[in-house]
C-alpha angles and dihedrals in degrees: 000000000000126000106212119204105214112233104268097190136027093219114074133177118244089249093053101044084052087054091066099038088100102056097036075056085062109051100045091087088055134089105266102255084213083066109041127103102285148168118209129180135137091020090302123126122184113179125170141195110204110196110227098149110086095213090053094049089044093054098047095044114025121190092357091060103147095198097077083061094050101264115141097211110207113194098218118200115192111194126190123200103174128089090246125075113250121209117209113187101226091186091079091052114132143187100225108199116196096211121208090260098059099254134116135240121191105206119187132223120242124222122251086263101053086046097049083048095052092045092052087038107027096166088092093059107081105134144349121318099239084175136021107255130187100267115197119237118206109244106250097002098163102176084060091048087056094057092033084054093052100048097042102076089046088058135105095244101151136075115184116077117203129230101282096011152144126189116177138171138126147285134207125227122194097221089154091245086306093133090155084072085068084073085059101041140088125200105242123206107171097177123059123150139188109231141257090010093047083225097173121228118211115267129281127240110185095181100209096205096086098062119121 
């Protein structure tokens, strides 16, 4: 999980814009988050990258890559552009699939250690997680706690954005291998509030079809 200041002048000292060389590095090999699928309202922004080619997940997560065991990742970016700090619940984040037949399915995302658990014991994976369900983890499984160690630090795993301010990370959805769903699909974050006052924003719809 990285906390991102956004830039507060135009005009930056050489040692300061030395200073940043290494992660625009970085990024560079990265989507532009200006020109991923987004909703914005209120001075929120919420993008997100969902990773549906298997070369690109492989390269971004190894040997913890939770594709191979079904999982759709979405790389999620939450900008703030106000002077207050916004808190989005990302525990109510959903995948919202619009499925051929016109309804809807909500599926939720599962945390670095559930997916760790399901890749090292995928028998409890057979279809989409419509709901978030206690999922057993083996005590001392310590292939599971490698992969859960690697992925942790690449997940969303905060919810307050500061003034100013961009968090970003991903979430896992259990789609069972089904990737083309992504192109049907929309990233759903129904609670957002302005702090201290909890004033609420209206809810956020990313429709992920129009990823690139």
């Amino acid at each position: 999980m990285r906390i991102l200041a956004l830039a507060a002048a135009l005009i930056l000292i050489p040692a300061s814009a030395s200073a940043q060389t290494p992660r625009a590095a970085g990024a560079s090999a990265e989507k532009s988050v200006a020109a991923l699928p987004h909703d914005s309202h209120e001075g929120l922004t919420i993008s997100a990258d969902p990773y549906t080619d298997p070369a690109r997940a492989k390269e971004k997560f190894g040997k913890a890559n939770p594709m191979e065991a079904g999982f759709l990742p979405v790389e999620v970016f939450i900008r703030n552009e106000t002077v207050h700090p916004i808190q989005v619940k990302i525990d109510t984040i959903q995948l919202d699939v619009h499925l051929a037949n016109g309804k809807r399915q909500d599926i939720d995302w599962l945390s670095a250690n559930e997916v760790a658990n399901i890749m090292v014991h995928p028998g409890g994976a057979k279809s989409p997680e419509a709901r978030r369900l206690p999922i057993p983890i083996p005590i001392k499984d310590k292939k599971a706690e490698k992969i859960a160690e690697i992925l942790k630090p690449l997940t969303l795993d905060a919810d307050v954005v500061p003034p100013m301010g961009m968090i970003h990370g991903f979430l896992y959805f259990n789609v069972n291998h089904k990737l083309s769903l992504a192109k049907e699909s929309s990233l759903y974050a129904p609670d957002a509030f302005v702090l201290p006052a909890n004033k609420p924003l209206m809810f956020f719809e990313v429709p992920l079809g129009t990823a690139e």
